[in-house]
N, C-alpha and C positions, 0 to 999 in steps of 0.2 A: 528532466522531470516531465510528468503528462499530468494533461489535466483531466478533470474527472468525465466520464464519459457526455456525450450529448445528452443524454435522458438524467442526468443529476445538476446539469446547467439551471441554473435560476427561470429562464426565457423559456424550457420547457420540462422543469421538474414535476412529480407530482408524489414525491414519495410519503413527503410530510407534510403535503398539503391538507388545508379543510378542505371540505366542501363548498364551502361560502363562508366568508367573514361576516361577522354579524355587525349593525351599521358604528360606524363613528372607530372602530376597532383600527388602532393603525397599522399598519403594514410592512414588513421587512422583506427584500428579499437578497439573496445569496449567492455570494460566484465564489464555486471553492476551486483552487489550482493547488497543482504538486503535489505531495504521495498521500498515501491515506496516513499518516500520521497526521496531516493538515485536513485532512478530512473528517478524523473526529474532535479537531480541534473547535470546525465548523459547526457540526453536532452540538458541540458543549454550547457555542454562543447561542444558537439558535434554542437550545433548550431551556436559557437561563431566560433567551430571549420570551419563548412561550409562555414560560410561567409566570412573567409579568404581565400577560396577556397582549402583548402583539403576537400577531397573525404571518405568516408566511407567504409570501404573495409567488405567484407564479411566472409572472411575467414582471418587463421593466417597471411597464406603463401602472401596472395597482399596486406600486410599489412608492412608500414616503420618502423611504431612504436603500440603498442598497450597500450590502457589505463586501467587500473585494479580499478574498483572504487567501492570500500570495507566494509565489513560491520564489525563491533568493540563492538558488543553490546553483545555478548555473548560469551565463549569461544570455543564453536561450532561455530561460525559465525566467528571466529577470524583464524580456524583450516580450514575453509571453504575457506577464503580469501587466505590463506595464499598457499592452494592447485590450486586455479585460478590464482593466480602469479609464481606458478612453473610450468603449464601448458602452461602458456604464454609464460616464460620466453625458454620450452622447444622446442616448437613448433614455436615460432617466433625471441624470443632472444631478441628485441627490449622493456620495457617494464617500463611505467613510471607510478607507483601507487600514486591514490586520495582515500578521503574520508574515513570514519568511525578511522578506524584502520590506516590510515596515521597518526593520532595524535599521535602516536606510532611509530616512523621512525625506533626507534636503533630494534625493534622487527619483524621488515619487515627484514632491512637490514642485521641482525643478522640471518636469517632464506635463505634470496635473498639476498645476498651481488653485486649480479652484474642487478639490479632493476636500471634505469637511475636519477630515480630519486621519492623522495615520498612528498606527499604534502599534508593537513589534512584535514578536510571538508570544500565545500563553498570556497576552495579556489581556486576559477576561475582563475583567475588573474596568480598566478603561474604554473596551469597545463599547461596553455598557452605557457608560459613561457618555462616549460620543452619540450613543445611539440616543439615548436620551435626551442631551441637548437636541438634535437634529429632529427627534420626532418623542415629543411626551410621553411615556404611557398613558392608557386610558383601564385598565383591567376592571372586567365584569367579575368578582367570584364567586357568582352562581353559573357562570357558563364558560368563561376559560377555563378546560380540565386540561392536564397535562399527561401525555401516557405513560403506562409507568417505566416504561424504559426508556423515555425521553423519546428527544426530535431526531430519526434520523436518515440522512441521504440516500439511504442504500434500502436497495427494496426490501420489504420486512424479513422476508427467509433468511436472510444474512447479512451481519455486522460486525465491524470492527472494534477491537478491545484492545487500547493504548494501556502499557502496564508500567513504561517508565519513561522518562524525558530524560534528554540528553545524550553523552557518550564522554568516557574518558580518553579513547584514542585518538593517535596523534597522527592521523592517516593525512599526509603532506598535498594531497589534492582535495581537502573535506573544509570544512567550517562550519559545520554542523555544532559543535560544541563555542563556537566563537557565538553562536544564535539562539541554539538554544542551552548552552552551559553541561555542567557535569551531570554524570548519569545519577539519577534522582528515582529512586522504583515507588510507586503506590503497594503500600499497606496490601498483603494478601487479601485480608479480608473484604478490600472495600475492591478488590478488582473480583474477587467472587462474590461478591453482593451485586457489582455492576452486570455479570457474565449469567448470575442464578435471574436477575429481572431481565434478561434477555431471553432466555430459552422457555421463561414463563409466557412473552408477549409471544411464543411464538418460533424465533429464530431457530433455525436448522443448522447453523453454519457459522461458528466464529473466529472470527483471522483476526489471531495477537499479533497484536506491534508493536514495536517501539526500534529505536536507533540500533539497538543492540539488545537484541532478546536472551541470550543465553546468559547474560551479565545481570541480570534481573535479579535483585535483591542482595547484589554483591557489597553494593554500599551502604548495608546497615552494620554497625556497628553490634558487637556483642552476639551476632545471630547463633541460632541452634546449629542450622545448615550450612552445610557449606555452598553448596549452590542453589539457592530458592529455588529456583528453576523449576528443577524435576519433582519439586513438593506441587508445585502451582499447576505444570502440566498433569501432572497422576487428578488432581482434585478437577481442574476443568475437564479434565477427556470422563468424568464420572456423571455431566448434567444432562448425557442423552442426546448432545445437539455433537456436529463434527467438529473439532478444533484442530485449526492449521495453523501453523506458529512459520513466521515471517524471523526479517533478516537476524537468521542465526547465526551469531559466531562461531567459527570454526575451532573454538576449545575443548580440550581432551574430554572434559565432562560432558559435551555431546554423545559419547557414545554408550552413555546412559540415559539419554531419553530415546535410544534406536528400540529397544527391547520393549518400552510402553507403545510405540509403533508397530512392533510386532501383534501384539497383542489385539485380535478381534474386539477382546469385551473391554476394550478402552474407547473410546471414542476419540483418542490422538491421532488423529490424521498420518498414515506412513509417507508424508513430506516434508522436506526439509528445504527451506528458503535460504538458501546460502551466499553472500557476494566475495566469491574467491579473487574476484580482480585481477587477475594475472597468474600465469604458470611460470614466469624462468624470475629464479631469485633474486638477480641482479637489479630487476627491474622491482619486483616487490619491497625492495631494501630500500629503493629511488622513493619507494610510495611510500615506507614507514611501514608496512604489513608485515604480516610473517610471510617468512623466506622460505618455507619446511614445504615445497609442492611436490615432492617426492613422497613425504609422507603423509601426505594431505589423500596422497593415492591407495597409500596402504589403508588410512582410515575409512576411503569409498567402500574398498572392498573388505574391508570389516563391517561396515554398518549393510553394505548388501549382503553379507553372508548373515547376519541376525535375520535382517526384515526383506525378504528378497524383493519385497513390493514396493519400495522404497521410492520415491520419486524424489531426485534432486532439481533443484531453480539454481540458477545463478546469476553475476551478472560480471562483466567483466568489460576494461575498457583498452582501449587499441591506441599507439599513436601515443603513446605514455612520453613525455621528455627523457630523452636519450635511449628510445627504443631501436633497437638494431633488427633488420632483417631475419637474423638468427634468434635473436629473443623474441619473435614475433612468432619464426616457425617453432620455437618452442611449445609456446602456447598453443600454436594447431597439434602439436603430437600431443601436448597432452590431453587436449581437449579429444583426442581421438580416444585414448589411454581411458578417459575417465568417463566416458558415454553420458555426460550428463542427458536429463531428458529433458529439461528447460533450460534454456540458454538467452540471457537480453547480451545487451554492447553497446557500449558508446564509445563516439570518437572523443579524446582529450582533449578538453576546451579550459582556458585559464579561469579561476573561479576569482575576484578580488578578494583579498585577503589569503589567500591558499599559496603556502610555501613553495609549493612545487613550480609556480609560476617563477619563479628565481631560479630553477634548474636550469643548467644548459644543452645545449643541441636539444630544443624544440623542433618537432616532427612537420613535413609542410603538409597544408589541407588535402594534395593529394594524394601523399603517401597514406597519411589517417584512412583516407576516402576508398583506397585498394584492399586497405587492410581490412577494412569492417566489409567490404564487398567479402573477401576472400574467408574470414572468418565466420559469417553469417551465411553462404555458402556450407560451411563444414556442417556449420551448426544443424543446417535444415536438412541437411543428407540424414543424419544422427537420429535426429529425430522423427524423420521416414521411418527410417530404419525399427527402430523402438516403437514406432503407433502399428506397423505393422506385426508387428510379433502378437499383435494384442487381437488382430483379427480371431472370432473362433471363441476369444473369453467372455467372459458374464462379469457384469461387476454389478453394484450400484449405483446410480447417477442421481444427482440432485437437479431440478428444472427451475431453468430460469426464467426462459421467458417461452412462449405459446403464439404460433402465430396460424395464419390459414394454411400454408405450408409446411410448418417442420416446430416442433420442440426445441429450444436450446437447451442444451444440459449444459455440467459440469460433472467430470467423475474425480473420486480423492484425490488423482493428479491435477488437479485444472484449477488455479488461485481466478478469483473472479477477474475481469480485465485483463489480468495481463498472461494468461495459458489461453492453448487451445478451448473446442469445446467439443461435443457431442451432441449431435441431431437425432434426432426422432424422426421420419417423417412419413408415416404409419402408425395407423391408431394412435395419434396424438391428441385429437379430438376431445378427449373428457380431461387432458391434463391441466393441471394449474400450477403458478408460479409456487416454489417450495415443497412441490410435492416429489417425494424417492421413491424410483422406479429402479425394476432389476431391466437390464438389457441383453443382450448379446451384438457383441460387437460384429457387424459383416462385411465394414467398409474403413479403408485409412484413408489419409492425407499425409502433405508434408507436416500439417500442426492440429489438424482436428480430426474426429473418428464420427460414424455415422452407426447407428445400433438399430438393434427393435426387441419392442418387448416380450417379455417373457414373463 
């Protein structure tokens, strides 16, 4: 897992900062880690937090108490977390842990004995609670306002919209649902009440999440639809702002939201976030996924014959318990086969509690370490390959950031963080964060594109 950029760190955020705390006003501030699921987790405390009227502090030091909200999914992630609560705890001293790796208190506190307090995922209600004991509120209300999209980490042009918790699958190296439990979808309504006060404040750009986005309202009972999904996608891609939908499962009714991708006058992003995990069966059957990567290929080249524009993500991991050489080169042919244009990897690391860690013939650190060399390798040839074809074309780019030297964009392909980007750096000058410019692309890379305007 990764944590959120340098510029959404507590020590130098300034996304949802004031400008000055007015006096006696106490102060909170924020270290969010792990995926942006965990990041609008962060949002919600800090939003419930504001409108009690604490303030958001930027640094350790104006900070009463700080909130450490953790990532538990990996053992790298858990070593990671564990490093921003002794950072916190060193620099500010005040220091009450949520999320991921809360669901593990005696392993915080065993490591942070003097941590104020630990609390586990989604549990709003008690961080509250510690934050409270730790630092009173004091609220003015005639001068705490709260915005109306709430408090959040990401620069205003673009935001994340959590649509369900949890996951019902039984994928043998996960524990996602051991943490945060079965999949649970928000009411349509209140996720486009949440997505309509977004594009009101502003945002240009919003990236649905949750564990499992295509399962999205699969667990209501009685429903109309059979799969909410594509009611939800049609209604968001209608508010004018881009909507990119994140870890999509790979089920058959995906290839009915290809065609709302097609579609210019939708505003559904032609991306699709997908984590195939593995190409040769044997090894998919080892992880509990579907086995069908032959037909996983037919569906590529269905969903690019609808929306040729199509950009796939994935992510995929190497070094799997009882991966063979031959199920390794599988997954490079197919990965050649399937041209993804986003590619991440990881190497196979034991998660506690995940079944797979009981598998036998576990892979050694060097083999994992040739394979991800060898596979990341393929990957970045691939996607040379593909940012080059694109030399020559016009698209639209959204801007992120503005510097003395160069514009950072992002074009429909490009998820914030973790895709490439596209620079400007010609007549950048009058550009601001949020604003959509036409380009012509006249330069590639192995992962970014360089353009000018048009």
């Amino acid at each position: 897992m990764t944590q959120n950029p340098p510029d959404l760190r507590p020590d130098r955020a300034n996304a949802a900062v004031p400008a000055a705390a007015r006096p006696g006003q106490p102060q909170i501030g924020m270290v969010s880690l792990g995926c942006p699921k965990a990041l609008v987790d962060s949002e919600r405390i800090l939003t419930r937090l504001r409108a009690e009227g604490y303030g958001i502090s930027p640094d350790y030091s104006g900070a009463d108490a700080v909130i450490v909200n953790t990532c538990g999914f990996l053992d790298s992630a858990k070593a990671e977390s564990l490093d921003a609560i002794g950072e916190a705890l060193a620099e500010n001293g005040r220091v009450i842990v949520t999320g991921c790796l809360g669901a593990e208190p005696d392993y915080i506190t065993g490591a942070h004995p003097r941590v104020l307090a630990v609390t586990g995922p989604q549990q709003y209600e008690q961080v509250l609670d510690a934050v409270h004991a730790a630092v009173p509120p004091a609220p003015d209300p005639f001068i705490d306002l709260l915005p109306p999209s709430g408090v959040k980490l990401t620069p205003r042009h673009y935001a994340y919209l959590k649509i369900a918790e949890g996951c019902d699958h039984k994928c043998r190296f996960c524990i996602i649902p051991d943490m945060r439990g079965r999949l649970v979808s928000r009411p349509a309504h209140a996720v486009m009440r949440e997505a309509e006060k977004l594009v009101e404040a502003g945002v240009k750009e919003i990236l649905v999440i949750s564990q499992d986005t295509s399962a999205y309202g699969t667990d209501w009972k009685g429903r109309d639809d059979k799969f909410p999904i594509l009611g939800l996608a049609r209604d968001l891609g209608s508010l004018g702002a881009w909507v990119r939908l994140h870890y999509v499962y790979p089920y058959p009714h995906v290839r009915d939201l290809v065609p709302l991708m097609a579609d210019p006058a939708n505003g559904l992003l032609p991306y699709l976030d997908i984590p195939f995990q593995h190409a040769h069966p044997d090894v998919l059957k080892r992880m509990a996924r579907p086995a069908a990567a032959a037909r996983t290929l037919d569906e590529i080249a269905a969903w690019r014959a609808v929306c040729p524009d199509l950009t796939l993500r994935s992510t995929f991991i190497v070094g799997y318990p009882g991966e063979t050489e031959a199920e390794f080169q599988t997954l490079l042919d197919w990965l050649d086969e399937a041209q993804l244009d986003r590619v991440g990897c990881f190497k196979y690391e034991n998660v506690a509690g995940a079944r797979s860690n009981a598998l036998p013939d576990h892979v050694p650190e060097e083999i994992k370490q040739d394979r991800w060399n060898r596979f990341m390798e393929k990957a970045q040839a691939i996607s040379e390959a593909r940012l080059a074809a694109r030399v020559g074309t016009k698209m639209t780019v959204l801007v992120d950031l503005v510097e003395d030297d160069a514009a950072t964009c992002r074009t429909m392909a490009d998820a914030p963080e973790i895709d490439g980007h596209l620079f400007i750096d010609e007549g950048h000058e009058t550009l601001a964060p949020g604003d959509m410019v036409e380009v012509e692309v006249d330069e590639a890379s192995d992962y970014d594109l360089w353009g000018r305007r048009v």
